[in-house]
C-alpha positions, 0 to 999 in steps of 0.5 A: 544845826538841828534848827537850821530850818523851820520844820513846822507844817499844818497838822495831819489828822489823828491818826487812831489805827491801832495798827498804823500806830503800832508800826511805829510804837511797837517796833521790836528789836531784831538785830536785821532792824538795826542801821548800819552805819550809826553815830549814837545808840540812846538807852530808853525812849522817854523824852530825854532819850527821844528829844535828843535823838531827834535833835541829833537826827536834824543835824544829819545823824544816825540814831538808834534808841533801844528801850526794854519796854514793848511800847516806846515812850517812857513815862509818855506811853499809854497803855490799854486795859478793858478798852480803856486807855490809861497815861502813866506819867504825863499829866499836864505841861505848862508854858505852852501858850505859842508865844513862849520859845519852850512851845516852839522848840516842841513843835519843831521836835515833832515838826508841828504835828503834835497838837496841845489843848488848853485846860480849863481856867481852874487848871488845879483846886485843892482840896483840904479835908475830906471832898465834899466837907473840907474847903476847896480852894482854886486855881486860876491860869494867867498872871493877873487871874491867879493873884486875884483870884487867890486874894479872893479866897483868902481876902485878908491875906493880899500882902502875902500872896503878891509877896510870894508871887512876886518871888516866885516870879524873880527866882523862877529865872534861874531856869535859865541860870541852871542851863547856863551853869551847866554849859559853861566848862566844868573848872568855870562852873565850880568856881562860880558855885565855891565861891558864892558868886552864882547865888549873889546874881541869882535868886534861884541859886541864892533861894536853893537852900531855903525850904518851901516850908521856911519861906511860906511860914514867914510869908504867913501865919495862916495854915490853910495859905501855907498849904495853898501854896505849897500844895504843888510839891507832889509834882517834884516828889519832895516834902514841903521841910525838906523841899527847896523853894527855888524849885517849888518857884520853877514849879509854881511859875511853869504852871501859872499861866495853866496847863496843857494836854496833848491832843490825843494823849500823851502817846501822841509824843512819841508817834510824831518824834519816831518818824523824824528819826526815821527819814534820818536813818535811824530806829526805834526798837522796843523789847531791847533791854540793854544789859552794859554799856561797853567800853575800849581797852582805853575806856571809850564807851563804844556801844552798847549790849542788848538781851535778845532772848538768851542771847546778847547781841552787840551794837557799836556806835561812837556816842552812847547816850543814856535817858535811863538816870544816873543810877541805872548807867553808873551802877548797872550798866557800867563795867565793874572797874569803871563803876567803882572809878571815882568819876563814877563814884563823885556824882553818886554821891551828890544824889540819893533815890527819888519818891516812888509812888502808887497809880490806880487807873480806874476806867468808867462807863459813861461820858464827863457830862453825864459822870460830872469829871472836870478837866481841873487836877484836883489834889487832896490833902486830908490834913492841912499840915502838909509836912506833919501828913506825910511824916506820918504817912512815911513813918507808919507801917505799911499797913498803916498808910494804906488806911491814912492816905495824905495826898492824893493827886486826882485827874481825867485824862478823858475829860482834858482830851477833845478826841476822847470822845471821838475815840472812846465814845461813852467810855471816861477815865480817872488817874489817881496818884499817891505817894508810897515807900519803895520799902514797903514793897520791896520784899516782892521785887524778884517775884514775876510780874503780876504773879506775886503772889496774894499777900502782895495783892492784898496790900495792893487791894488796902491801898486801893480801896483807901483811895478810891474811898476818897475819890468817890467822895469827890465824884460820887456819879462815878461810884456805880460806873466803875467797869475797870480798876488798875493798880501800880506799885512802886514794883510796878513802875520799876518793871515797866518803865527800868525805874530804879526803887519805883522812883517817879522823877529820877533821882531825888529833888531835895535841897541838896540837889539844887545847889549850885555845886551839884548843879554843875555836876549833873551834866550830860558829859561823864567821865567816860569818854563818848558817854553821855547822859540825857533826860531827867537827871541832867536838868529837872523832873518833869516833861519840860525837865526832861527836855531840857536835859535832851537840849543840853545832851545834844549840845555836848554831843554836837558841841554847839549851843542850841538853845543859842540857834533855837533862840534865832530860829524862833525869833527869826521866825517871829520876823517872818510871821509879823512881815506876813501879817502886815 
């Protein structure tokens, strides 16, 4: 079992060496680089990939994860422009606090190395109008504070905040519903989705099919509560009408009790989950994109083929594992005969392209103090009907939407991170999130990265210049601070990090995709023998989504229950501590 032991030790100092932290990051594919002897081979070093190499590393195997980016990491690598350093995907994570099982399964991934620093109470405010006219409404962490504090904003409307809490507290539970549905055997976990016994015991499956906007709406009447509540949707890419409210619940609950950032960024991920696969002997190589997935004359995946150069380069292992989505491994990867088989074909069909978006990283001269940045994420409606707003918004020309932006996520990676000072003195930054249609930029998709041309560029400049128009209004020290502005497109998240139509959280998180039957479809195990799937797809969106999918993965491929020998390992653990104590 990879939680046989304790793995945690006291935490080494930051390590910020560019070239220290480069030998482990940037480890670029050669075929002298590969083990011998290896018993996975895992597609993309995002969480899922990584999680589920290390796990199967703890229990003594060799794992090779190959990624087609130069930086391991996923949506977990930073990147640097100007002397500023920028995180791409992981913003804040809840449920860290040490007494909860997911914080002590992280730790014991990266062995107690990577540290975790709280955000401040107002973990999230929202913002409805326009920064500086519009009303701002705020987020406070912990149980008791978020209720009362919300009561306090909206004081005649008590009733319906403790009942949506409340319900969002009972059908929150299904997380571990999910797990459960998903590990049980295939003909169990169908029988139970076809015949309505799952949502008779389970509040999550029995609320999958309600809309977050339905739910809200009978909960009140009044517009700017209803947005307030349903303001986390962006952190699932789906629109309130067309969002179900079982997952909106996970959402609200994950973050309830506040956020996290990891100490040192969000590389920091990745620098202390390679070397646990390492000292196992196995590798993590960059700039390895993988072109198939090869399979036996009996249809056994059996390794994988990497582009080096013009060349292709063949690595076999008995376990392939794919973190690169459902997409990707069914339609690209797979062979041609195997892609048009119908246990291929079935799960496609379950799941359609998630939301794509567009980032603008925006590097500033100047500490938080003195620009006036927060910790807090702040996430900005222009108009308080949410579904009406992006409708609009998805509907227009692209043209249109460049100037009529509907939500905007506004967050400083600099002003969450205790070492950034210490690291880049002087310096702050501000990541900025909208959503976009991959439609829009589409027609510019086999053009060379950053050389596509200047209609691109200017449809890029629109979008921009509209966002930085409102996040200047929200922090208007920062206005003639700005020394570096960068942009990312849909096109943009597609050549970085593989994801196919620029989308931000795998495949699409509707109503569809959490019903049970669905549910139970999207597991690790595929139809090709020794192929597997990791990551996002598996469970949910997200870092802690992602991870869940790793754990599952591993626990098909080691065929044993980890959460079951993670669970003992905590509370055995636990034992420990408390004896110490007393």
């Amino acid at each position: 079992s990879p939680f046989s032991a304790d793995s945690r030790r006291p935490p080494a100092p930051l390590v910020t060496d560019k070239d220290v932290r480069k030998k482990v990051l940037k480890q670029v594919f050669s075929t002298a680089k590969v083990p011998e002897n290896l018993d996975a081979v895992v597609i993309g070093s995002g969480i899922g990939g990584l999680a589920t190499a290390v796990l199967l590393s703890k229990a003594g195997k060799r794992v090779l994860v190959l990624e087609q980016h130069g930086k391991a990491g996923g949506c977990c690598h930073t990147f640097s422009e100007k002397g500023f350093e920028f995180d791409v995907g992981i913003h804040y994570v809840g449920r860290l606090e040490e007494r909860f099982l997911a914080r002590f399964l992280v730790d014991q991934l990266t062995e107690g190395q990577l540290q975790w620093t709280k955000m401040p109470p107002v973990f999230d405010a929202v913002v409805l109008g326009e920064p500086g006219n519009g009303k701002t409404y705020r987020l406070y962490s912990g149980k008791k504070e978020y209720v009362e504090e919300l009561k306090k904003q909206f004081p005649d409307e008590a009733v319906a905040i403790e009942k949506f809490v409340a319900l969002v507290k009972k059908v929150a539970q299904g997380t571990t519903h999910m797990v459960i549905l998903k590990m049980l055997p295939m003909p169990l976990a169908m029988f139970l989705s076809r015949t309505g016994l799952l949502a008779w015991f389970s509040p999550f499956f029995k609320m999958a099919s309600r809309s977050l906007t339905d739910v809200v709406s009978e909960l009140t009447t009044n517009e700017e509560l209803r947005a307030v509540l349903s303001y986390i949707f962006p952190t699932y890419g789906v629109v309130p009408a067309s969002a179900s409210f079982a997952l909106h619940a996970i959402l609200v609950h994950h973050y309830m009790e506040g956020g996290w950032y990891p100490r040192g960024g969000p590389s920091e991920i990745a620098f202390h989950t390679i070397p646990v696969i390492e000292q196992a002997g196995g590798a993590v190589l960059t700039k390895a994109p993988v072109q198939s997935i090869l399979v036996t004359a009996d249809g056994k995946a059996c390794g994988v083929s990497v582009k080096k150069g013009q060349e292709l380069v063949n690595i076999f292992a008995p376990v392939v594992i794919s973190d690169a989505g459902i997409f990707n491994t069914y339609e690209r990867l797979l062979p041609a005969e195997i892609r048009a088989s119908l246990g291929t074909q079935t799960p496609l069909r379950l799941v359609e392209h998630g939301l794509a978006g567009f980032s603008v990283f925006v590097g500033l001269r100047g500490s938080k103090e003195e620009l006036g940045l927060e910790g807090t994420n702040y996430y900005v409606y222009p108009h308080q009907d949410l579904d009406a707003a992006m409708n609009r918004f998805f509907s227009a020309s692209r043209e249109e939407a460049a100037e009529n932006i509907p939500m905007l996520y506004i967050t400083s990676p600099s002003s969450k991170d205790p070492s950034w000072q210490e690291r880049y003195p002087g310096k702050s930054t501000l990541c900025i999130l909208a959503v976009a249609r991959y439609e829009w930029f589409e027609e510019w998709k086999d053009e060379t990265v950053q050389k596509r041309g200047a209609e691109y560029e200017s449809l890029k400049d629109a979008f921009v210049e509209s966002i930085l128009k409102i996040v200047l209004k929200l922090y208007p020290g920062a206005e003639d601070k700005i020394e570096c502005v960068s942009a990312g497109t849909p096109l943009t998240t597609q050549h970085y990090l593989a994801s196919p139509q620029g989308q931000m959280y795998g495949a699409h998180h509707g109503i569809a995709r959490m019903q049970a039957a669905t549910a139970a479809m999207l597991r690790p195990q595929t139809s090709v023998p020794n192929l597997f799937l990791t990551g996002q797809d598996v469970f949910l969106c997200g870092f802690m989504g992602a991870l869940q999918g790793a754990i599952l993965c591993a626990s098909a491929v080691l065929q044993r229950n980890l959460y079951r020998d993670g669970l003992r390992l905590w509370q055995s653990s636990r034992e420990n501590h408390a004896k110490k104590k007393v």
